[in-house]
N, C-alpha and C positions, 0 to 999 in steps of 0.2 A: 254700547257697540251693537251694532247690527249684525244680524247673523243671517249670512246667504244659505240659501237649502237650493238645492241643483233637483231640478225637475224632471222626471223619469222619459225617458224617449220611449213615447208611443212604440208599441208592435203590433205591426196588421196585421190584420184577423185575416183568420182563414177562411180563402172563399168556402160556401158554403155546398154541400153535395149539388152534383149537378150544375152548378155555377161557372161557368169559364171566365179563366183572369181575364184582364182587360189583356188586348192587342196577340190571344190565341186564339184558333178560329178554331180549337177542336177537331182538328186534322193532322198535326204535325207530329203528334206520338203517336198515331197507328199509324200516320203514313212511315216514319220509322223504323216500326217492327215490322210490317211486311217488306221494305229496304230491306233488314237483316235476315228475315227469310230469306229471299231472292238470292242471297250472296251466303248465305249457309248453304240453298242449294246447290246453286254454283261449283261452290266449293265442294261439296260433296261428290257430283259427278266429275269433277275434272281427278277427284282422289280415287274413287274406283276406277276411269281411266286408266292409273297410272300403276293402281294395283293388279288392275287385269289381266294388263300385259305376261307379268311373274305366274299371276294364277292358273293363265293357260296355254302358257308354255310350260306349266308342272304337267297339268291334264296330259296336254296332249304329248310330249316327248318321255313325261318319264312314268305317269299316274297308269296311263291308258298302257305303252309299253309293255310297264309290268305285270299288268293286267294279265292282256295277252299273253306273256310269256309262262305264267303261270298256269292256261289253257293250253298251250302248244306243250307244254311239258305232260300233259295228260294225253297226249294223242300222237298217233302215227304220220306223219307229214316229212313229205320230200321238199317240202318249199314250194311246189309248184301245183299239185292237185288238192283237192280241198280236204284240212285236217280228218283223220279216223280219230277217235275217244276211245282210247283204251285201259281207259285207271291210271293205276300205281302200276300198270306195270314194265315202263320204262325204270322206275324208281326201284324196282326190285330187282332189274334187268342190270344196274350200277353193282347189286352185294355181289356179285357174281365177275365182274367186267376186270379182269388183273390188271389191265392197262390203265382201268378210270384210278387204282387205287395204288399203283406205280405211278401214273403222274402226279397224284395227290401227292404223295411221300417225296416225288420230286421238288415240287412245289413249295411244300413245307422245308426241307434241305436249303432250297434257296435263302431262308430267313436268316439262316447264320449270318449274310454277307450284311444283315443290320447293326447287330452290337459291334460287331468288326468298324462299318462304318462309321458310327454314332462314337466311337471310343478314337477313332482316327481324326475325326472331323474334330472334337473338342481339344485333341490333343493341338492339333492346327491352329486352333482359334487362340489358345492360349498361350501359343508360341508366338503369331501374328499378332498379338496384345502387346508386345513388349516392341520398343525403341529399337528397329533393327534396319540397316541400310534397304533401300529395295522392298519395302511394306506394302507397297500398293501396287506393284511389279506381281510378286508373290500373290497377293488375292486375284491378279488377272487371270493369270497362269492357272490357278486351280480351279478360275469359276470357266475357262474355257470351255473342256466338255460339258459343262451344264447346258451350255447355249447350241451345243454342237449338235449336228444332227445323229438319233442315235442309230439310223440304218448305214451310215457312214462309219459308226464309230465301230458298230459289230464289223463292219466290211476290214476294215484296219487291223482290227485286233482277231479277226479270222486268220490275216496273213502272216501277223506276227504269230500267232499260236501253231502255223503250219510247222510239220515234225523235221522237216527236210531242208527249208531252206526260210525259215520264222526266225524274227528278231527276237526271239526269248531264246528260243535253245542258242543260240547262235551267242547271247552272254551269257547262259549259261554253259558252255562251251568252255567262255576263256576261266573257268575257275575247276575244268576237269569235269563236269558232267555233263553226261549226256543223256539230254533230257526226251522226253516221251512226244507222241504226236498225241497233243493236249485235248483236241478234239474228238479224237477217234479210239480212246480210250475210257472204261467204261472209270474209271476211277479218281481221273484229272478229268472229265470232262466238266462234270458240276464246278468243282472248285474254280476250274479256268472260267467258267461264265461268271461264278460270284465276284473274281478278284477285276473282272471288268463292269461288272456293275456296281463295284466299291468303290472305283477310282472313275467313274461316270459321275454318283451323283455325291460325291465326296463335298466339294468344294462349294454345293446350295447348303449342305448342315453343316459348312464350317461358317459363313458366312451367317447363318442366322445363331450360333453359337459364340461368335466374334459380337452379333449386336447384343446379348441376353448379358454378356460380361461385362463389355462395356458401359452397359444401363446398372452397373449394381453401384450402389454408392461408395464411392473411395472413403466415407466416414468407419464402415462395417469394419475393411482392412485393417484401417488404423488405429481402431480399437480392439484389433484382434492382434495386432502387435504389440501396443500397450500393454495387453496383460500376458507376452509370452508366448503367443503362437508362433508356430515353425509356417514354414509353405505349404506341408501335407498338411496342417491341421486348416489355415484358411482356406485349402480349397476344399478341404472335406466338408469343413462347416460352413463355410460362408460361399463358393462357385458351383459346388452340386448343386446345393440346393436350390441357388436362384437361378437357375437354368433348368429347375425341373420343369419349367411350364413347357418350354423350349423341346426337351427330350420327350414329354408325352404327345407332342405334336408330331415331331417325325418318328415316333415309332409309330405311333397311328397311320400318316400316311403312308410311311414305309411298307408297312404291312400288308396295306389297301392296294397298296401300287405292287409289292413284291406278289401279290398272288395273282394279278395280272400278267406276268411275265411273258411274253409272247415274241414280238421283235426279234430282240438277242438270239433266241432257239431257232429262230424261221430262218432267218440268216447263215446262224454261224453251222449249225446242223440243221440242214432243209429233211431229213428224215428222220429226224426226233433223236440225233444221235445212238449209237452203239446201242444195243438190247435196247432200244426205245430210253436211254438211262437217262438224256437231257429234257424229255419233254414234259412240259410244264399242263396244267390242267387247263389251262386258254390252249395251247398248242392242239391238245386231243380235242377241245372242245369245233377248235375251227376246223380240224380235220375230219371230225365226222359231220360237221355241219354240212360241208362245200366242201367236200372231197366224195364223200358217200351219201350226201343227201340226206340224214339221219336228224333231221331239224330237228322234230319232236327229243330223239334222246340226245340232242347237244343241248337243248331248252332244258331239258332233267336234270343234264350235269350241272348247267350254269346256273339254275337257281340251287341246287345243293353247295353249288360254290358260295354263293350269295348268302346264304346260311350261315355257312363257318364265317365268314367274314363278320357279318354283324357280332353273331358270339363273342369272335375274339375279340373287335371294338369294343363291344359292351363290358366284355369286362376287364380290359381296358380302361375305361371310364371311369367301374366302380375300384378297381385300387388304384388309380388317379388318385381321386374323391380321398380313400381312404387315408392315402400317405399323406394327404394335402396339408400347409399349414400356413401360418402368420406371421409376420413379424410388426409387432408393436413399435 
């Protein structure tokens, strides 16, 4: 019997250094790579471009701003003739100033009207969570003032808070009392601002409170029923917690925004309220700016404001961070 043997298929050699295959002419791989230069470059300018934009509108609106502002805090300036350099002693000119640290304390008073909020808004969200005729009626209704304008909404709830003829005393009336002129009193006057700045921006943190619940897996419930939990124990354990991203975001901005407080006070007390008792540390700050001319010491105050602010976000952040956790 014969026996076939199968004969190995040739493999071409390699051309040899310097040798170009047949049918290359030795130009089409570097003509190539300089192609993909060309279009790295390309590409490269058209991304600085696009980043430049962002980078110098940092510079110039907020890098340079601050800059400045931190110069004009060192010096004597009306706004209009060219800054004097005086130190720290606009800064020293603040331990001294009763009214810079009366608005402070006003300022600070104001923060109450957050857990108020944040504890109102969650209660909402998780009422507006359940099967209830009218659910989407209900989320208009309270996202309303969000969208509203807020020198309108001061103007309204000015005239309701009037002592004499305001839709507040006026139901509280029909229940036998008789209530105070809210604004011109040194003791309701903060509270009447807070409970309108609670029902202003209520219905933005019920609304992101309403999505944080919504987003939690109906699995968690159902195995916290399974083993026995009540209602206070699934929201203790399983809707705080996953809503805590949710509550460190608006307290942080709440914070940020509550010690801007300015509008509200301009409006509802155009003279800082009773003993100066409503006015907010924007309030003093605009008033000595452009009322008195005092740039240099309103630039003092507003970066000592700008101060506390960070701090407080900051550490904010870090028991953020700390409480923070997993779930597997």
């Amino acid at each position: 019997m014969s026996r076939i043997t199968a004969e190995p298929t040739p493999v071409p050699a390699a051309p040899a250094a310097g040798v170009v295959p047949p049918g290359d002419d030795g130009r089409s791989a570097p003509g190539a790579r300089a192609a993909m230069r060309r279009l790295h470059r390309t590409e490269h300018r058209w991304a600085a471009a696009f980043v430049a934009a962002p980078v110098l509108g940092f510079l110039v609106f907020t890098l340079y701003p601050l800059g400045y502002a931190l110069y004009a805090s060192l010096t004597r300036w009306n706004g209009l003739t060219a800054p004097q350099f005086i130190g720290l002693d606009n800064y020293t000119a603040l331990l001294g100033d009763e009214y810079f640290l009366k608005t402070l304390w006003n300022t600070a008073f104001y923060m109450i009207g957050i857990p108020i909020g944040l504890v109102l808004a969650l209660l909402l969200a998780i009422a507006l969570n359940r099967k209830i005729p009218g659910q989407t009626a209900f989320r208009t209704i309270y996202y309303v003032p969000v969208i509203s304008s807020l020198a309108a909404i001061a103007i309204v709830w000015q005239f309701a808070y009037n002592g004499d003829f305001g839709l507040v005393n006026q139901v509280l009336a029909w229940f036998g009392i008789d209530g105070p002129d809210w604004l011109q009193n040194t003791a309701t006057v903060k509270p009447a601002i807070i409970i309108m700045a609670v029902w202003k921006g209520l219905g933005y943190s019920m609304l992101l409170y309403l999505a944080a619940i919504q987003s939690v897996p109906r699995s968690l419930y159902e195995a916290a029923s399974l083993d026995g939990a009540n209602g206070y124990h699934r929201f203790r354990w399983i809707t705080l917690p996953m809503v805590r991203p949710v509550t460190f975001f608006l307290v942080v901005t709440n914070v940020i925004a509550g010690s801007q407080i300015f509008t509200e006070i301009n409006i509802m007390t155009p003279t800082g309220g009773p003993e100066f008792s409503s006015a907010s540390i924007v309030y003093y700050i605009v008033r000595k700016a452009f009322k008195y001319q005092q740039m240099g010491y309103a630039t003092a105050m507003a970066v000592v404001l700008g101060l506390i602010v960070f701090v407080v976000t900051l550490i904010q952040f870090r028991l953020n961070r700390r409480n923070s956790f997993s779930i597997d």
